[in-house]
TORKOL-4160 file (C-alpha; in steps of 0.2 Angstrom, whole numbers, padded with zeros to 4 digits, m for minus):
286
<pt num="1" X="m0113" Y="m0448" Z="0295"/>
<pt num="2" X="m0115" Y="m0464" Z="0301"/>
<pt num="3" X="m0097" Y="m0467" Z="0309"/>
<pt num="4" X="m0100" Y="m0456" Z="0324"/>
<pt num="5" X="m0106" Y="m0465" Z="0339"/>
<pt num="6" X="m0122" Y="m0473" Z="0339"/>
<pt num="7" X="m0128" Y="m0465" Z="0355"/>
<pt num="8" X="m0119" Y="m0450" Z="0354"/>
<pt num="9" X="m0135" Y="m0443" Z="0346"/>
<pt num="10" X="m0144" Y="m0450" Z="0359"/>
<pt num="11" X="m0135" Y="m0441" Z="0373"/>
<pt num="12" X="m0137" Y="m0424" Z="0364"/>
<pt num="13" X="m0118" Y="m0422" Z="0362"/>
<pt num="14" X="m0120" Y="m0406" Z="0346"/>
<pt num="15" X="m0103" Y="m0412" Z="0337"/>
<pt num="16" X="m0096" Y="m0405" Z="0323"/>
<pt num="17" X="m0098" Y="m0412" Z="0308"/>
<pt num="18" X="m0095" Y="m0396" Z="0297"/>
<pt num="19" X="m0077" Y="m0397" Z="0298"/>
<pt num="20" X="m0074" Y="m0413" Z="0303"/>
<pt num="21" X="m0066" Y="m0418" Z="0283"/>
<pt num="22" X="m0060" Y="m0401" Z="0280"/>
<pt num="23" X="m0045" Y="m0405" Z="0294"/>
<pt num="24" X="m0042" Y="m0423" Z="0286"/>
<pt num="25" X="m0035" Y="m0410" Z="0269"/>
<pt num="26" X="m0030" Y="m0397" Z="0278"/>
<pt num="27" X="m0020" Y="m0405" Z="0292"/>
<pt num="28" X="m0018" Y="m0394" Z="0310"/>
<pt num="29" X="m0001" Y="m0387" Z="0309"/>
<pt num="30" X="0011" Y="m0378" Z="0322"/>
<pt num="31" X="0012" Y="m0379" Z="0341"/>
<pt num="32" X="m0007" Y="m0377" Z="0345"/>
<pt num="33" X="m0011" Y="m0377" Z="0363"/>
<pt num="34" X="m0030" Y="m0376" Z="0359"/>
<pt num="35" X="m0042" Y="m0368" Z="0346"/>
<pt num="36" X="m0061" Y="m0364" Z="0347"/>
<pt num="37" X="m0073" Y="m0369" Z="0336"/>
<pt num="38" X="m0088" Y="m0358" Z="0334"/>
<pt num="39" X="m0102" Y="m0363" Z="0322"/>
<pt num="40" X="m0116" Y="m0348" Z="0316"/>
<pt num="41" X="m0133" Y="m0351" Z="0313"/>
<pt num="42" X="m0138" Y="m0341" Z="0297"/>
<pt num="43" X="m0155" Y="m0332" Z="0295"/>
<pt num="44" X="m0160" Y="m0315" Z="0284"/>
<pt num="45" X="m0172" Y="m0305" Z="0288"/>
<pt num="46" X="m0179" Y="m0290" Z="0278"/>
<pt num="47" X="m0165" Y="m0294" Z="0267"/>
<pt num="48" X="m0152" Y="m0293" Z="0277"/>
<pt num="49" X="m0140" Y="m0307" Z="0281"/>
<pt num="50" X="m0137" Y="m0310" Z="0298"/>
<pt num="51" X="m0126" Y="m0323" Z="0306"/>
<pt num="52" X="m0127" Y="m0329" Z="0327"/>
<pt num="53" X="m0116" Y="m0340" Z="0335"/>
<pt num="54" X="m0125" Y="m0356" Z="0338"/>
<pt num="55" X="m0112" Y="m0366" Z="0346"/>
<pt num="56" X="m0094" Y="m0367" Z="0353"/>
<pt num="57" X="m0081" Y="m0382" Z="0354"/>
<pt num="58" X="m0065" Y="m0380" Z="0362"/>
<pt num="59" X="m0051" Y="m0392" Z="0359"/>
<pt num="60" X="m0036" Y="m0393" Z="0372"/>
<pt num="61" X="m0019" Y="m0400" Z="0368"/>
<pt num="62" X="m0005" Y="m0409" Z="0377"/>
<pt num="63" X="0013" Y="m0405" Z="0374"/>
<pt num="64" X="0016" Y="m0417" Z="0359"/>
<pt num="65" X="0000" Y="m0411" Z="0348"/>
<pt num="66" X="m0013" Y="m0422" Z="0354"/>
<pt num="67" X="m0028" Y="m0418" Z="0358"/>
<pt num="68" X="m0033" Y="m0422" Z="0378"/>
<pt num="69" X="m0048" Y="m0415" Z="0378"/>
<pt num="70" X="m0065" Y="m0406" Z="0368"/>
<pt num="71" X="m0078" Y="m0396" Z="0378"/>
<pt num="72" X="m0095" Y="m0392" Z="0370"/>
<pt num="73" X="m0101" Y="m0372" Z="0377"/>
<pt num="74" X="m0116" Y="m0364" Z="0373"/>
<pt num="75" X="m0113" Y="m0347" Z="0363"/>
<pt num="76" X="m0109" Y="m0338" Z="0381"/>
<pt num="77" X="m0097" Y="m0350" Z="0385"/>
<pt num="78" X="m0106" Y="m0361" Z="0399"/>
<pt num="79" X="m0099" Y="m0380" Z="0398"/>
<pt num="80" X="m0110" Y="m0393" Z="0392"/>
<pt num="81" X="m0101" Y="m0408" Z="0390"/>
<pt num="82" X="m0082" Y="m0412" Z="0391"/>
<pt num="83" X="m0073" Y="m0424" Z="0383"/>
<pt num="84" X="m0057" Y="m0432" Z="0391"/>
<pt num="85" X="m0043" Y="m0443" Z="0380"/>
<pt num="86" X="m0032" Y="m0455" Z="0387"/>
<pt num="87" X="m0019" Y="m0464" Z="0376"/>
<pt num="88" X="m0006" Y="m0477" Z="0379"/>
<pt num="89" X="0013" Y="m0474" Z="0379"/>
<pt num="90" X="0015" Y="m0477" Z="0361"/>
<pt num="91" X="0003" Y="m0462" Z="0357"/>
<pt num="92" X="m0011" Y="m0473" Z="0353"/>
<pt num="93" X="m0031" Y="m0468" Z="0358"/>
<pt num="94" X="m0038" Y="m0479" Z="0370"/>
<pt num="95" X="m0049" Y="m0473" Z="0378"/>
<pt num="96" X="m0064" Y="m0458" Z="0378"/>
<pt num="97" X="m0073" Y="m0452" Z="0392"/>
<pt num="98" X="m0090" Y="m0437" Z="0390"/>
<pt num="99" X="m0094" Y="m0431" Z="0404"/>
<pt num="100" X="m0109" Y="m0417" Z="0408"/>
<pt num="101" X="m0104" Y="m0399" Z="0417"/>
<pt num="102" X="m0110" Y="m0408" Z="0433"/>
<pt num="103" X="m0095" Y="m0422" Z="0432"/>
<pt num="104" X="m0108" Y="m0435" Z="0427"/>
<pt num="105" X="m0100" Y="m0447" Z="0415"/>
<pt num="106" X="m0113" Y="m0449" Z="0398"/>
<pt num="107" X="m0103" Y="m0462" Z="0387"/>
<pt num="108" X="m0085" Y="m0470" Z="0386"/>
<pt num="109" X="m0076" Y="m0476" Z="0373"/>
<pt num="110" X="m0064" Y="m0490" Z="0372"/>
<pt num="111" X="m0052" Y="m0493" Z="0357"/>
<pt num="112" X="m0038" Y="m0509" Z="0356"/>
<pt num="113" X="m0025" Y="m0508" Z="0346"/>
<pt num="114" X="m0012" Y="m0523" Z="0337"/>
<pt num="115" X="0005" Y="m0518" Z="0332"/>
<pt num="116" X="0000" Y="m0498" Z="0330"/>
<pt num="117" X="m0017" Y="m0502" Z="0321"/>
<pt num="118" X="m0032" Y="m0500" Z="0327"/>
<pt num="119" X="m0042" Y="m0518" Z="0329"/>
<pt num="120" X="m0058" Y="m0513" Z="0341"/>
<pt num="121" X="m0068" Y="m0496" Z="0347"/>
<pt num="122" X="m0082" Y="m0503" Z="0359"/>
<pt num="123" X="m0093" Y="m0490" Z="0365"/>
<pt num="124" X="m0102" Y="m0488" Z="0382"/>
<pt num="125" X="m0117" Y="m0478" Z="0390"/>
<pt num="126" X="m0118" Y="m0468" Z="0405"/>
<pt num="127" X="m0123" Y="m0486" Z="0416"/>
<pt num="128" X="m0107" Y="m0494" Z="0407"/>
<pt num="129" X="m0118" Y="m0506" Z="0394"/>
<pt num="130" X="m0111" Y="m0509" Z="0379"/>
<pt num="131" X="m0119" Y="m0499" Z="0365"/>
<pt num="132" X="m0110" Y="m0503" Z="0347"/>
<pt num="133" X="m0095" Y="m0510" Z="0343"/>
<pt num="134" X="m0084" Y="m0508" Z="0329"/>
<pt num="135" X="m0070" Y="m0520" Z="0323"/>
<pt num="136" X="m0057" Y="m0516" Z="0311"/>
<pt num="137" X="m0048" Y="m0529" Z="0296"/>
<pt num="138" X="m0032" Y="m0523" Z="0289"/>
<pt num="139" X="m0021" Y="m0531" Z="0274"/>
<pt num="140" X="m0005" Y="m0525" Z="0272"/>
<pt num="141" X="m0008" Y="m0512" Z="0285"/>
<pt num="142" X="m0022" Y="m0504" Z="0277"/>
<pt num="143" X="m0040" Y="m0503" Z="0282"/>
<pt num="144" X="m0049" Y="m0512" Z="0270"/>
<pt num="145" X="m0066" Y="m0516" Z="0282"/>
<pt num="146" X="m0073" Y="m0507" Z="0296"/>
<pt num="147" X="m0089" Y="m0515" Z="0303"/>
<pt num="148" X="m0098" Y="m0509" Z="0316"/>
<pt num="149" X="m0113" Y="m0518" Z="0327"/>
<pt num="150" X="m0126" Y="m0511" Z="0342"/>
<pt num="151" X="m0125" Y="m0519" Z="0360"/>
<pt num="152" X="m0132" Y="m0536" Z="0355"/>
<pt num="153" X="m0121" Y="m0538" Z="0340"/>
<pt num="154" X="m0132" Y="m0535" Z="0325"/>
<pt num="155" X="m0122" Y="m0527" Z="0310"/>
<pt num="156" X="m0127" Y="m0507" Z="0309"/>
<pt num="157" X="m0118" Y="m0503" Z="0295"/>
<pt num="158" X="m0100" Y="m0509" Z="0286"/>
<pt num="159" X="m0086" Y="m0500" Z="0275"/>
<pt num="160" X="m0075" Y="m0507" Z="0263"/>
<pt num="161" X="m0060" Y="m0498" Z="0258"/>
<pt num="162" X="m0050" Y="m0501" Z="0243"/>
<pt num="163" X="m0033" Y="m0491" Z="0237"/>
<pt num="164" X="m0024" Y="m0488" Z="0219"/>
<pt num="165" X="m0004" Y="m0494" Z="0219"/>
<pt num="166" X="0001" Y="m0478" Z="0227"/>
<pt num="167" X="m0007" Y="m0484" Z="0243"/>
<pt num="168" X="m0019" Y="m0471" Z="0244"/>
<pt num="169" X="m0040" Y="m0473" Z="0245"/>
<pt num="170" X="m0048" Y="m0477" Z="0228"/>
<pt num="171" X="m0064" Y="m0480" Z="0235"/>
<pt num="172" X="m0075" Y="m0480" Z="0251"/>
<pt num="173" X="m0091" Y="m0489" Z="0250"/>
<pt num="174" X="m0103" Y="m0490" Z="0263"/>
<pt num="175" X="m0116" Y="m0503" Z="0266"/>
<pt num="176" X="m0133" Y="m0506" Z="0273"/>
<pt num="177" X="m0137" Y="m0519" Z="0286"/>
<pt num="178" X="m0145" Y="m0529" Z="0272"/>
<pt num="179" X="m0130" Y="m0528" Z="0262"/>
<pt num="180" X="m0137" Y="m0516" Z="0249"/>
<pt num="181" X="m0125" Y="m0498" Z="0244"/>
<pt num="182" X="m0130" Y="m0484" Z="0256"/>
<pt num="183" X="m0116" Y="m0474" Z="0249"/>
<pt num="184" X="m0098" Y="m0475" Z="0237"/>
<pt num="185" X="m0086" Y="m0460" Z="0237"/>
<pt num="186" X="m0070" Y="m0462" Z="0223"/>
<pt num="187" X="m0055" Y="m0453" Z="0224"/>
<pt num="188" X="m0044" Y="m0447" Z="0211"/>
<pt num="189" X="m0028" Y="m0437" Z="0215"/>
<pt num="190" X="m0015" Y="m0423" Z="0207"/>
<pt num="191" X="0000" Y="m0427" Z="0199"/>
<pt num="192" X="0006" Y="m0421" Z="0214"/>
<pt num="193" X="m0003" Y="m0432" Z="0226"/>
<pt num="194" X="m0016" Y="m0420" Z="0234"/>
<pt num="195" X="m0038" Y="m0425" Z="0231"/>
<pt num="196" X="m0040" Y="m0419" Z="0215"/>
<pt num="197" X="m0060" Y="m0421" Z="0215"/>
<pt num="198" X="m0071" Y="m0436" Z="0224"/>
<pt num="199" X="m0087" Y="m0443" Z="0217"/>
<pt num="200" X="m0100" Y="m0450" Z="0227"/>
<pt num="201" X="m0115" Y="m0456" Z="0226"/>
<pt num="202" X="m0131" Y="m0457" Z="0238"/>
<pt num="203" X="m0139" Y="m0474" Z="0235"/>
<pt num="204" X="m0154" Y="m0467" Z="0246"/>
<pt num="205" X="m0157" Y="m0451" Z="0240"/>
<pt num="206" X="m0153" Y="m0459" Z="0222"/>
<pt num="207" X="m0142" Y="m0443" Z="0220"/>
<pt num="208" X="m0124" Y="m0442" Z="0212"/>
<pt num="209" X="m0113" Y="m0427" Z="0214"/>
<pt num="210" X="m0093" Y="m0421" Z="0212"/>
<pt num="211" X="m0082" Y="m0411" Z="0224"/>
<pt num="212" X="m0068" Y="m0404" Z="0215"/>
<pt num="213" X="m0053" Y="m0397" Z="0226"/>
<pt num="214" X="m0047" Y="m0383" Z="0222"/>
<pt num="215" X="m0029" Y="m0377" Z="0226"/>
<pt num="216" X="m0020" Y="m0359" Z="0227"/>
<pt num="217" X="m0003" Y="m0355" Z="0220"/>
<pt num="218" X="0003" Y="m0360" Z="0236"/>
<pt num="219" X="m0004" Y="m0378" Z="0237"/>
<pt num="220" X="m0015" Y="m0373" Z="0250"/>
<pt num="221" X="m0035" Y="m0380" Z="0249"/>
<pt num="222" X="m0046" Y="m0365" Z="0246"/>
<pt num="223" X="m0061" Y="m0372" Z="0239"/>
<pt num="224" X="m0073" Y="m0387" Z="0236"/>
<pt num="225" X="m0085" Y="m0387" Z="0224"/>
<pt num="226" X="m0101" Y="m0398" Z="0222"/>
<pt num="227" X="m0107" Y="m0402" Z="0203"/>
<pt num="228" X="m0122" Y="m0411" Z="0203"/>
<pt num="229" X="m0126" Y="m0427" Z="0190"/>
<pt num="230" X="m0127" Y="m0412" Z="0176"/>
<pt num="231" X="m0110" Y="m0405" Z="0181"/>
<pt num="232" X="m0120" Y="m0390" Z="0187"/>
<pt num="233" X="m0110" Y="m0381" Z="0204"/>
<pt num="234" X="m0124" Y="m0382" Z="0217"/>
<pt num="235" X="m0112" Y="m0377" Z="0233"/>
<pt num="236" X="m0098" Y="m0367" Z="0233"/>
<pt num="237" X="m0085" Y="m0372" Z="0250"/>
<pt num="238" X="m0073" Y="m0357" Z="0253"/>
<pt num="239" X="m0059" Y="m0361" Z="0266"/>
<pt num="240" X="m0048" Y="m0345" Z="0275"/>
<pt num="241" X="m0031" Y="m0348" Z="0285"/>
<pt num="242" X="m0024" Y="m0339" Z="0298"/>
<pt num="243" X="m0004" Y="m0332" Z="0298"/>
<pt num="244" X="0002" Y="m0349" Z="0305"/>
<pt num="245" X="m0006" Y="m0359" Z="0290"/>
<pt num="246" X="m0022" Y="m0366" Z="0300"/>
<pt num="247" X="m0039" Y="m0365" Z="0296"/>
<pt num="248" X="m0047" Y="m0350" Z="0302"/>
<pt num="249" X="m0065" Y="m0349" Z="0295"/>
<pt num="250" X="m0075" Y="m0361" Z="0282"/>
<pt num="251" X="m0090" Y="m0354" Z="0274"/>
<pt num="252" X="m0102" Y="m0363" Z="0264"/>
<pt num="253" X="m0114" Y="m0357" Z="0248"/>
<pt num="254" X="m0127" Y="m0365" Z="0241"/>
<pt num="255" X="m0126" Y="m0360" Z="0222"/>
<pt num="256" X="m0143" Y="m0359" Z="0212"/>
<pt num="257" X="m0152" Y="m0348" Z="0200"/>
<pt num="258" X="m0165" Y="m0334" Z="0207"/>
<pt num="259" X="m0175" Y="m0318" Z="0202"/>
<pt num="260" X="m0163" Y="m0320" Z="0184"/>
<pt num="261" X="m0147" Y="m0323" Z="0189"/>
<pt num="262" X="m0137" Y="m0337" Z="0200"/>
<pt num="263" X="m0135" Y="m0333" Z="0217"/>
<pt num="264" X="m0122" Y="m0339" Z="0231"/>
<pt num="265" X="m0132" Y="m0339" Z="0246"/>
<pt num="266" X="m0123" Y="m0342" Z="0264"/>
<pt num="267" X="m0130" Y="m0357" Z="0271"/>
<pt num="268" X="m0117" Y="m0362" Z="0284"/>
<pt num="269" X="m0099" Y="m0354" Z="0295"/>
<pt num="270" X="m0086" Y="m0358" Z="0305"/>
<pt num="271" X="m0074" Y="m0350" Z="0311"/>
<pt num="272" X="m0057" Y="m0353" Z="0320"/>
<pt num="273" X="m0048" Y="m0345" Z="0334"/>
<pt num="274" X="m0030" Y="m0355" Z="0336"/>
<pt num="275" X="m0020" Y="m0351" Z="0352"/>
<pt num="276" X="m0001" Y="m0358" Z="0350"/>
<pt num="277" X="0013" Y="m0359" Z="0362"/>
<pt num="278" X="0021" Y="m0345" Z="0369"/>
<pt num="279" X="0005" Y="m0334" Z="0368"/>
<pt num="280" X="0001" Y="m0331" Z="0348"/>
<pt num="281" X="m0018" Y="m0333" Z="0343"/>
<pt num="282" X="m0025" Y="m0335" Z="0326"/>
<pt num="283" X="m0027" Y="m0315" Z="0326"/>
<pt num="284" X="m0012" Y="m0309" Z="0332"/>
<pt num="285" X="0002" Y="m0321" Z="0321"/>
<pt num="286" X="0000" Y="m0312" Z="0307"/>
């Protein structure tokens, strides 16, 4: 995904990228004071499906809902790498800091802000160099290019956003260096206003697929499914909710046809362990 940091990667920090949309439909809801994150690693062996937890991110939250602070642990719970949040007294995020378990800063990021909207996010190593920069262009108050450049100011990558009358995002079209279409994702909506489905396409792979949302009586997301350019499902994205309303576990099936039949096989899981104010966890608010 190119929109993480650059040298993220580069400093080893394992983020999430599993969940990382599912929360942008299925917003964070309630007085959270923290939840864990715990990604499996799937395997089967003599077949029999096994699951093993391959990583843990914890994410702590102030008093009004934001997020100060995300620690990566390994699967016994040893610290890894912490990130700290600072944000200005209108709410906004300014400022990022990783650090190692041994207090050693690994990269900071900066963001400037105009009139509540985000204008600049310059990025940092450990030694305080500049790594990448990204600056934002708005009309009407709506993100409508997001371009991002390395330490010497070469363009990485830029992203052009458009909207329908509504407001909300038609289309987000991401570009090579060179100009060329890396990738172009188009939205369409419910009469209701929620993501209907949203087609993209992967101008590398040369590959088109569909993610249509799917929506219980209750309005809640449950599942996205991915057609391929033949409108056959090729993974299967089931989501699961705790008492409160949160997400509490996200598993993800790769659908194809084996010995005779189609099969959902279990390629990838989360799950989600929610503690909210005055003692209630994701297991215990039901």
């Amino acid at each position: 995904m190119k929109k993480l940091l650059a040298f993220v990667f580069a400093a080893g920090l394992s983020l999430s990228l599993f969940a990382a949309d599912f929360f942008k439909y299925a917003p964070i809801t309630g007085n959270v004071k923290s939840y864990t994150e715990t990604t499996f690693s799937i395997a089967t062996r003599f077949g029999t499906l096994y699951r093993t937890p391959s990583a843990k991110i914890q994410h702590v939250f102030d008093s009004n809902g934001k997020e100060i602070s995300s620690s990566e642990l390994t699967p016994k719970d040893a610290v890894i790498n912490t990130i700290a949040a600072k944000y200005d007294t209108a709410g906004n995020l300014v400022e990022q800091v990783c650090t190692s378990a041994d207090g050693e800063v690994v990269w900071k990021s900066t963001n400037t802000f105009k009139s509540g909207l985000k204008v600049d996010s310059s990025e940092y190593d450990r030694k305080g160099t500049l790594r990448a920069r990204t600056i934002y262009t708005y009309e009407n108050n709506l993100l409508v290019d997001e371009s991002s450049y390395d330490g010497d100011g070469a363009l990485i990558w830029k992203t052009i956003y458009k909207y329908d009358e509504n407001g909300r995002t038609s289309s987000v079209n991401e570009y090579n260096p060179d100009g060329s279409l890396s990738e172009k994702n188009v939205y369409n909506y419910t009469e209701s206003g929620a993501i209907d489905s949203v087609s993209q396409i992967d101008a590398f792979a040369g590959k088109e697929t569909s993610l249509v949302f799917r929506y219980g009586t209750n309005g809640v997301l449950n599942e996205i499914t991915t057609y391929d350019s033949n409108k056959q499902v090729i993974k299967r994205t089931l989501l699961k909710y705790d008492a409160k309303g949160n997400i509490n576990k996200i598993s993800e099936y790769d659908v194809a046809e084996k010995f005779g039949t189609t099969v959902n096989e279990l390629v990838a899981m989360s799950e989600y362990s929610f503690e909210y104010a005055g003692g209630a966890s994701g297991a215990d608010a039901k």
